[in-house]
ZADO-1210 file (C-alpha; in nm, 4 decimals, padded with zeros to 6 digits):
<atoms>
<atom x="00.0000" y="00.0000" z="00.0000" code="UNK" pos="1"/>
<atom x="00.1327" y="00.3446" z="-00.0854" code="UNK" pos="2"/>
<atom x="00.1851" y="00.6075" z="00.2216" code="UNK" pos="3"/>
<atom x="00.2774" y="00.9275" z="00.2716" code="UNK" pos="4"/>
<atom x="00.4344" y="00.7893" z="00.6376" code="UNK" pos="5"/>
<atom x="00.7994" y="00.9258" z="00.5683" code="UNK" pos="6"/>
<atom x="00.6841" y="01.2559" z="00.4622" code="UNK" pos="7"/>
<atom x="00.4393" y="01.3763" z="00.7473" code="UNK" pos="8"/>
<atom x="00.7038" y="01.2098" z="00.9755" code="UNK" pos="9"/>
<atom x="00.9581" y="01.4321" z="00.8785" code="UNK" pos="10"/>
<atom x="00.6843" y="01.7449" z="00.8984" code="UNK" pos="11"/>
<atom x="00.6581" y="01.6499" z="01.2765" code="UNK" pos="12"/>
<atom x="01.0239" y="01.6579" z="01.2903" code="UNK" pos="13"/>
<atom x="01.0469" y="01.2718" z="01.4321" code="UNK" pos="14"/>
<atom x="01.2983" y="01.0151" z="01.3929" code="UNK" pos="15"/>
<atom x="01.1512" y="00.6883" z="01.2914" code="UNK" pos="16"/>
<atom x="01.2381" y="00.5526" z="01.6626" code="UNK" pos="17"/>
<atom x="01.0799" y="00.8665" z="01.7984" code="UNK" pos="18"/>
<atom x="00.7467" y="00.7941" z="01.5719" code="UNK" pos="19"/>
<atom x="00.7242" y="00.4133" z="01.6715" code="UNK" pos="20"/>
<atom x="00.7798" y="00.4993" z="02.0779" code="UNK" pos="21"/>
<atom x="00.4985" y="00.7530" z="02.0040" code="UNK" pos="22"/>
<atom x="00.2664" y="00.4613" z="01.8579" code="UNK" pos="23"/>
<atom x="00.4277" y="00.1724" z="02.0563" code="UNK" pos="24"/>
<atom x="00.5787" y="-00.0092" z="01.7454" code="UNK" pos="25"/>
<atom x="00.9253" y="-00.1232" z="01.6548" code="UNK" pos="26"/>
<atom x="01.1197" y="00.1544" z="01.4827" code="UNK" pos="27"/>
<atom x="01.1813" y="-00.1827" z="01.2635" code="UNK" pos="28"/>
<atom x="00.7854" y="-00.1316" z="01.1572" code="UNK" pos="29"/>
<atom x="00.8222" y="00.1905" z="01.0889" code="UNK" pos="30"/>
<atom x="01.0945" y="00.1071" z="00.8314" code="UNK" pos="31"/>
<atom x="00.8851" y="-00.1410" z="00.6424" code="UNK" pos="32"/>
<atom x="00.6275" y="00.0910" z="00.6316" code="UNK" pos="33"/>
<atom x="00.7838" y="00.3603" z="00.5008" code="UNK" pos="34"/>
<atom x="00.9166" y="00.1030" z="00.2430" code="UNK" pos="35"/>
<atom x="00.5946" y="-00.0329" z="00.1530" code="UNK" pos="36"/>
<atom x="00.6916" y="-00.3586" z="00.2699" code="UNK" pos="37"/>
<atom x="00.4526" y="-00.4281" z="00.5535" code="UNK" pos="38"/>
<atom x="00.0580" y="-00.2481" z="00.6020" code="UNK" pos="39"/>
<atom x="00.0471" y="-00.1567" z="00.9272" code="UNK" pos="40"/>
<atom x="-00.2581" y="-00.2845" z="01.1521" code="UNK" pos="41"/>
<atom x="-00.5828" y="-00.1072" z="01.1812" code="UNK" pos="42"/>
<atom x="-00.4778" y="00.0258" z="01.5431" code="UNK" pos="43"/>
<atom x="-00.1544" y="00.1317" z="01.4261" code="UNK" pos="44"/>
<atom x="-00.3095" y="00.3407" z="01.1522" code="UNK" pos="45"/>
<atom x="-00.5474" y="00.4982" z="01.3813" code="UNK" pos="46"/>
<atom x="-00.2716" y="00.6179" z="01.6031" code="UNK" pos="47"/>
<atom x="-00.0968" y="00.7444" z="01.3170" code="UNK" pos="48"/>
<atom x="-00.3927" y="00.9383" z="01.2262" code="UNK" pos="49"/>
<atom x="-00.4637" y="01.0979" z="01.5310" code="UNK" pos="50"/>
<atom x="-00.0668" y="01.2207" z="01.5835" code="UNK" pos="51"/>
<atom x="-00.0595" y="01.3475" z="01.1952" code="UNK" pos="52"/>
<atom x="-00.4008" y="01.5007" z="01.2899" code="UNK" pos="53"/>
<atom x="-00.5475" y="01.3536" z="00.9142" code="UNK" pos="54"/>
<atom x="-00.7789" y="01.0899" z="00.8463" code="UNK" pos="55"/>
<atom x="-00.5896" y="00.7777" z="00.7090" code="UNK" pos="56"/>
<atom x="-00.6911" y="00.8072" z="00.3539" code="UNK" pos="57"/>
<atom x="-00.4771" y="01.1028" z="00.3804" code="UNK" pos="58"/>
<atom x="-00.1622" y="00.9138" z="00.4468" code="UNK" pos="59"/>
<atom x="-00.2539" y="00.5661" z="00.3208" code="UNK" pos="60"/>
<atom x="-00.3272" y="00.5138" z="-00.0193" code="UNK" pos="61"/>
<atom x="-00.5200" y="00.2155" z="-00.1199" code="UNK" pos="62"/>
<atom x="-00.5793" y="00.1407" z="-00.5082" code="UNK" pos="63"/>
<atom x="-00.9057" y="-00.0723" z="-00.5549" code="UNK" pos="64"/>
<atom x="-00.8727" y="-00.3897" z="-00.7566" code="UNK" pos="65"/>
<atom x="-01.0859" y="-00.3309" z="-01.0570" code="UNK" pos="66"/>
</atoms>
């Protein structure tokens, strides 16, 4: 899934081991993220949203199968 992780991130001025201790994650997970290797869980996500301050659409991108 394509995110916009890295990027808001680096708005809020966080290292990725700052972000995951914020959202109680591996800074490991926060990697593969960013790499759009691993989709994080829907808790995750929803913590993510509420630090960014955006709804997760904003920062997740899904692309329906047609």
């Amino acid at each position: 899934m394509k995110n916009r992780v890295r990027e808001l991130r680096k708005l809020k001025g966080l290292t990725q081991e700052q972000l995951a201790e914020v959202i109680g994650v591996s800074r490991q997970t926060i990697n593969a993220i960013e790499k759009e290797k691993f989709d994080p869980s829907l808790p995750t996500a929803f913590k993510m949203s509420k630090l960014f301050d955006l709804p997760i659409e904003d920062f997740f991108l899904y692309d329906e199968i047609e």
